[in-house]
MMTF fields as JSON, N, C-alpha, C and O atoms, coordinates in Angstrom:
{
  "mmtfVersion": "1.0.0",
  "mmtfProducer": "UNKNOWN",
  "numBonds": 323,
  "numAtoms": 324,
  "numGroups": 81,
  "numChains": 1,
  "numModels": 1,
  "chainsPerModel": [1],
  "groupsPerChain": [81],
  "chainIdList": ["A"],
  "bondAtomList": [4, 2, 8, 6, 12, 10, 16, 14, 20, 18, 24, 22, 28, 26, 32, 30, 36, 34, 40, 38, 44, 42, 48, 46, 52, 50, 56, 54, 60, 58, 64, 62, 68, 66, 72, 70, 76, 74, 80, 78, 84, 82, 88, 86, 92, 90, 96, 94, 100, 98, 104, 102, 108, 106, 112, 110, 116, 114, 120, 118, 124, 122, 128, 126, 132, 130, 136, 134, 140, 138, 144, 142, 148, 146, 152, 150, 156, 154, 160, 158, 164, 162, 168, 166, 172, 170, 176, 174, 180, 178, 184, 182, 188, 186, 192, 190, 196, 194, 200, 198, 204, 202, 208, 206, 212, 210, 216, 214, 220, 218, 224, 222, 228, 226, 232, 230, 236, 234, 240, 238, 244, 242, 248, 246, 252, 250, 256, 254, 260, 258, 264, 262, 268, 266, 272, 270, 276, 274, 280, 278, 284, 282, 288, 286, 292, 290, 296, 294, 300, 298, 304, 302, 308, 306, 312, 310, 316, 314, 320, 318],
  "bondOrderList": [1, 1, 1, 1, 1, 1, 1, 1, 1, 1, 1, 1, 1, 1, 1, 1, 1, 1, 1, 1, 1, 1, 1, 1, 1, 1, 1, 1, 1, 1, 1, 1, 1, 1, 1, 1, 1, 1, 1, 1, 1, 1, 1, 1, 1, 1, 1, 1, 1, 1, 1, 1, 1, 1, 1, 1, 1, 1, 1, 1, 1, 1, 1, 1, 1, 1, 1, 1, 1, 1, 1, 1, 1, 1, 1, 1, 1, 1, 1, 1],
  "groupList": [{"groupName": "UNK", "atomNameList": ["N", "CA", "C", "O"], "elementList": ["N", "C", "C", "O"], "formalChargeList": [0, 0, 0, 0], "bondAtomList": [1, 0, 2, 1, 3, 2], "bondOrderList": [1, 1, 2], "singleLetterCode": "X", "chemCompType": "L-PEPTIDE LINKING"}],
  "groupTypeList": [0, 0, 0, 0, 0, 0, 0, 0, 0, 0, 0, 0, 0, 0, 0, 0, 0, 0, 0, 0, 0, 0, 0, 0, 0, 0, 0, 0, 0, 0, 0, 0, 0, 0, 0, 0, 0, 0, 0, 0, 0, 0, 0, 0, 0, 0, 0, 0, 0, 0, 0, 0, 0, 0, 0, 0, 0, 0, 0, 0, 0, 0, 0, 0, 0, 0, 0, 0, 0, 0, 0, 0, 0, 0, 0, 0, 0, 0, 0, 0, 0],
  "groupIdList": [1, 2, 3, 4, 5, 6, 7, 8, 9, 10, 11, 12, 13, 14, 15, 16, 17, 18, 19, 20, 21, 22, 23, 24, 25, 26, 27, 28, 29, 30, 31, 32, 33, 34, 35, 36, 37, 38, 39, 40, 41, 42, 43, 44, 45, 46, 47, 48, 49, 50, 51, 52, 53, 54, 55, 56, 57, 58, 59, 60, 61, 62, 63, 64, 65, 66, 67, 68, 69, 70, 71, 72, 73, 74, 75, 76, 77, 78, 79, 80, 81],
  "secStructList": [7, 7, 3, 3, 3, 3, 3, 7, 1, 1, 1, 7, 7, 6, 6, 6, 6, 1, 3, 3, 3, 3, 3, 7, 7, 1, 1, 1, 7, 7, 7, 7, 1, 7, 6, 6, 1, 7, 7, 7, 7, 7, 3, 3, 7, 7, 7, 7, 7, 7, 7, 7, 7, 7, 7, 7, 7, 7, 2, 2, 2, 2, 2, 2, 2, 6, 7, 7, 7, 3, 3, 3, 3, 3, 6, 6, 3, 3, 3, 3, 7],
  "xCoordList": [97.62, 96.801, 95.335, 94.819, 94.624, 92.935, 92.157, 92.279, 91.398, 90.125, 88.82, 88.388, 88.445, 87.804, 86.299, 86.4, 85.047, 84.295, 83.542, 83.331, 83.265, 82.823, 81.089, 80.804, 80.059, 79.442, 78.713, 78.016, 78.606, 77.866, 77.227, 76.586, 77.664, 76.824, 75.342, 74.343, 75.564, 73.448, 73.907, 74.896, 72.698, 72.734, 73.161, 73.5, 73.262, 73.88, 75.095, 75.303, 75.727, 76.651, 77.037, 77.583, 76.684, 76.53, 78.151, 78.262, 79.325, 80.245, 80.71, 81.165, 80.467, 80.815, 79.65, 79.828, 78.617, 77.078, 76.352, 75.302, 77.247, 76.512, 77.846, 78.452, 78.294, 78.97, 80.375, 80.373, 81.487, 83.094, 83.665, 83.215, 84.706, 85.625, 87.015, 87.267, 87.793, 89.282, 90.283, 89.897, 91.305, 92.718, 93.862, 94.623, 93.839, 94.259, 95.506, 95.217, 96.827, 97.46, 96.907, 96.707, 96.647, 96.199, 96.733, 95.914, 98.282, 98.951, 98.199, 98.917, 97.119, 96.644, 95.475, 94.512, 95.759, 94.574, 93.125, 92.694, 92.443, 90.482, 90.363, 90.707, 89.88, 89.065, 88.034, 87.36, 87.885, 86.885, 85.659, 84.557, 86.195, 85.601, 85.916, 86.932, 84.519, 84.916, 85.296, 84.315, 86.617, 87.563, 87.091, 87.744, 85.716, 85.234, 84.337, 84.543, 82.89, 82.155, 82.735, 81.977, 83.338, 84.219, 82.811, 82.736, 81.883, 81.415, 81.342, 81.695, 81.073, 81.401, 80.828, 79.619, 82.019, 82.093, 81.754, 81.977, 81.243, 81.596, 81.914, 81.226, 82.897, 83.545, 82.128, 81.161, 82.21, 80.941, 81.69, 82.767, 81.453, 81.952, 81.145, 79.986, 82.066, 81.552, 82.235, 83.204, 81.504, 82.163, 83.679, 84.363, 84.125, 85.625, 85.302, 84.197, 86.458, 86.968, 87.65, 88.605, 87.702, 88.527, 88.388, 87.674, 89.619, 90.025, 88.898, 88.284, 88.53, 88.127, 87.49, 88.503, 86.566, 86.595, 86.941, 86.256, 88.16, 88.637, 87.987, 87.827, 87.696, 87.821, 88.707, 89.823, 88.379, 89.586, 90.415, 90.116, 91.71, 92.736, 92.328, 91.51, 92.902, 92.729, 94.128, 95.016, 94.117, 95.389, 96.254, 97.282, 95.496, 96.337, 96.903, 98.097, 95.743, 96.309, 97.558, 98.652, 97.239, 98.551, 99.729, 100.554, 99.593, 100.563, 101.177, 102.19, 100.432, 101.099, 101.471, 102.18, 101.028, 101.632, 103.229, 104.065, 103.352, 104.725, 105.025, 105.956, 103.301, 103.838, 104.266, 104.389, 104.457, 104.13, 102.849, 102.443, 102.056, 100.839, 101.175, 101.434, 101.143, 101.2, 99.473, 98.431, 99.788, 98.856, 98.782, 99.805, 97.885, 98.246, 98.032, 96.993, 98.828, 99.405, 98.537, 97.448, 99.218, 99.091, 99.236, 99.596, 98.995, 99.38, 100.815, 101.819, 100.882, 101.755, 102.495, 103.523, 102.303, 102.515, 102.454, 101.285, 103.232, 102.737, 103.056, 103.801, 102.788, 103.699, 102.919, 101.905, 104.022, 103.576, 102.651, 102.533, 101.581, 100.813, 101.651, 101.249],
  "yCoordList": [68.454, 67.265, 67.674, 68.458, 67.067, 67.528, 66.518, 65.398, 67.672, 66.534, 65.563, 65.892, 64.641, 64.252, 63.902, 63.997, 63.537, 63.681, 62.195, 61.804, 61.627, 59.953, 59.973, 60.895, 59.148, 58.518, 57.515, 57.501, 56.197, 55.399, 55.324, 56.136, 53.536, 53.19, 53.165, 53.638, 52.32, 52.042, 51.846, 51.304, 52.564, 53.014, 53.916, 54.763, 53.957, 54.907, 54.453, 53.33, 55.701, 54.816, 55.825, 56.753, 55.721, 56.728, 57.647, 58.869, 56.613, 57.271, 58.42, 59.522, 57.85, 58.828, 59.414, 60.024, 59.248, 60.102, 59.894, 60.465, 58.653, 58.903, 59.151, 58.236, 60.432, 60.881, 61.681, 61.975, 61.962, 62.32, 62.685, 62.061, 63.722, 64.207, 63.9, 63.945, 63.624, 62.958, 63.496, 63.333, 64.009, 64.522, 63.647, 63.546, 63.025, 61.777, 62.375, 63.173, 61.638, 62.331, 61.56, 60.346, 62.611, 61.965, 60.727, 59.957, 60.021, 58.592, 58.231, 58.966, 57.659, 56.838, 56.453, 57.118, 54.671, 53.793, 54.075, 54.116, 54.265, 54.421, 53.993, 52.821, 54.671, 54.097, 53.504, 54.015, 51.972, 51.648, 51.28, 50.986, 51.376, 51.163, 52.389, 53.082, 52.555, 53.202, 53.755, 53.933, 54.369, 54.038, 53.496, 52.951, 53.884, 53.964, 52.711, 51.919, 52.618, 51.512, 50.634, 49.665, 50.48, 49.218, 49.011, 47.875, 49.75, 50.207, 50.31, 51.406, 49.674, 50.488, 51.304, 51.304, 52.706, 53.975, 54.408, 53.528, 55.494, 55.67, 57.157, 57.81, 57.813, 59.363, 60.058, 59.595, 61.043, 62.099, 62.802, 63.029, 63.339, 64.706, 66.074, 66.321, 66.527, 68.143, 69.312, 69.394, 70.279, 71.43, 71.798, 71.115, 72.963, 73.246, 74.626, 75.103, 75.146, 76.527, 76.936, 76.171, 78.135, 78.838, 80.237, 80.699, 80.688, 82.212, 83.032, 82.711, 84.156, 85.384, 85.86, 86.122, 86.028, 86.441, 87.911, 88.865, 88.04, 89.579, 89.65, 88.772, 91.394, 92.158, 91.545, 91.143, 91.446, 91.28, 92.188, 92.617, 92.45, 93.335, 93.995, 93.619, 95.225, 96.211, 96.263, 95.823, 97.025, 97.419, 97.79, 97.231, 99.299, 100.222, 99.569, 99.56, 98.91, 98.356, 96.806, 96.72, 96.078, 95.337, 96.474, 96.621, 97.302, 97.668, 98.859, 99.558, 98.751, 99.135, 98.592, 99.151, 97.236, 96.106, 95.702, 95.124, 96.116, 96.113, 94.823, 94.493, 94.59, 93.4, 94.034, 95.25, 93.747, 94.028, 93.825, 92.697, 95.027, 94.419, 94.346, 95.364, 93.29, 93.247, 93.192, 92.569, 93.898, 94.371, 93.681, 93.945, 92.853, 91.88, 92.726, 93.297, 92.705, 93.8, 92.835, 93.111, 91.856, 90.537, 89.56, 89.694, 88.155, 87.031, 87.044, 87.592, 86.55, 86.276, 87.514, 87.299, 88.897, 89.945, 90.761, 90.992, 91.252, 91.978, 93.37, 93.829, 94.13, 95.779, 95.907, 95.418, 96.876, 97.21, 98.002, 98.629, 98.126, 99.092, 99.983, 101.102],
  "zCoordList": [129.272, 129.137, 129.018, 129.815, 127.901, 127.641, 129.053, 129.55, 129.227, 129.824, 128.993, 127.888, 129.574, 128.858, 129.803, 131.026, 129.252, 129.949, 129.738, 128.59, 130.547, 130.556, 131.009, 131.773, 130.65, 131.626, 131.488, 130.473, 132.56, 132.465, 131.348, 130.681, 131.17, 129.675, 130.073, 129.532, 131.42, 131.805, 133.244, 133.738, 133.814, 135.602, 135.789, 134.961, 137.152, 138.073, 139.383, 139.843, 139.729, 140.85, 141.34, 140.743, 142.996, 143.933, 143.871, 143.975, 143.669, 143.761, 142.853, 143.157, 141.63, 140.578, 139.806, 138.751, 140.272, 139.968, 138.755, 138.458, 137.752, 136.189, 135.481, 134.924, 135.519, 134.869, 135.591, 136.786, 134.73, 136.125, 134.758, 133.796, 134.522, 134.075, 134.623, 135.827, 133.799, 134.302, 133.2, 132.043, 133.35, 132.681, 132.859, 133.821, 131.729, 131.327, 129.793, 128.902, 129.991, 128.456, 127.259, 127.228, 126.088, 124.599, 124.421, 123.919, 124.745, 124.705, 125.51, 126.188, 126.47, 127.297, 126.813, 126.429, 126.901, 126.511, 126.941, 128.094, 125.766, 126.18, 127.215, 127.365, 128.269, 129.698, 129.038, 128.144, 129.686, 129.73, 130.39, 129.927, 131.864, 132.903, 133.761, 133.723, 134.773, 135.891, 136.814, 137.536, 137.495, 138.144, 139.706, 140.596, 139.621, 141.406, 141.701, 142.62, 140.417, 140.577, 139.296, 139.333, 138.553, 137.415, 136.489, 136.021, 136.203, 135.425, 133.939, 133.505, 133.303, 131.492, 131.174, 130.944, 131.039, 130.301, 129.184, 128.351, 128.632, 127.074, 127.155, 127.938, 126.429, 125.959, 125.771, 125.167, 126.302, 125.791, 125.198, 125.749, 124.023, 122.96, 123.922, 124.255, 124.054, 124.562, 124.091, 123.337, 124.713, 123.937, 124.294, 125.056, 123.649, 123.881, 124.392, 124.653, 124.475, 124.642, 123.783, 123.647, 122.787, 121.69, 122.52, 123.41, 121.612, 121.875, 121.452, 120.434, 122.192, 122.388, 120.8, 120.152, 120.121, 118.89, 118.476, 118.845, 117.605, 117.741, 115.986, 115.137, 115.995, 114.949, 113.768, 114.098, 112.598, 111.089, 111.955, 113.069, 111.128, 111.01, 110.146, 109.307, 110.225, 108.574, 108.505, 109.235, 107.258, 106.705, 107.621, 108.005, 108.114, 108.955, 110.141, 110.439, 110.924, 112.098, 111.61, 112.168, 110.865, 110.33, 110.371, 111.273, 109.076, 109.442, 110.785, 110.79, 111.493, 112.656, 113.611, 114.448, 113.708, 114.232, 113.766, 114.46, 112.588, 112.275, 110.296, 109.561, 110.411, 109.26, 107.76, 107.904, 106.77, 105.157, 104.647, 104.366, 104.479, 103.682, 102.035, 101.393, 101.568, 99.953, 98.975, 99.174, 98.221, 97.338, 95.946, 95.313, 95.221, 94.264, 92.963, 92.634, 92.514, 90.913, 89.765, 89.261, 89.574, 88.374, 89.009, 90.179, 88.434, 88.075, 89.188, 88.735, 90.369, 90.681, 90.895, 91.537, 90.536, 90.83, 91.964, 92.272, 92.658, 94.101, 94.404, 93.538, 95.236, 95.327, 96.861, 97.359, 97.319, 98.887, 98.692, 97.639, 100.018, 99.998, 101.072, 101.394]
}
């Protein structure tokens, strides 16, 4: 389940500070309110998390990983390297 990150349309509220993160499933209706002061909410867009940025592959290491590297001959043409 993603988290999502909310806060106050206008004010503040001691309980939930402005702003609260909640993990809620993608099928569940837009919060629109609060859960603590009944409040109207709005979704903040924030950042994510992605994988690790790795190196291209080269040839060699593909193929030592175990794949087929193909080499383009012609038109729809191919041959192993």
């Amino acid at each position: 389940m993603p988290y999502y990150e909310y806060e106050l349309c206008e004010g503040n509220c001691a309980a939930c500070g402005g702003n609260f993160t909640l993990r809620r499933p993608i099928s569940a209706p837009e919060l629109k309110a609060c859960p603590a002061c009944k409040k109207p909410v709005r979704k903040v867009i924030s950042g994510f998390s992605s994988p690790i940025h790795l190196k291209p592959l080269s040839v060699s290491d593909a193929k030592k990983a175990g794949f087929t590297v193909l080499k383009r001959v012609n038109k729809g043409e191919y041959e192993r390297q």
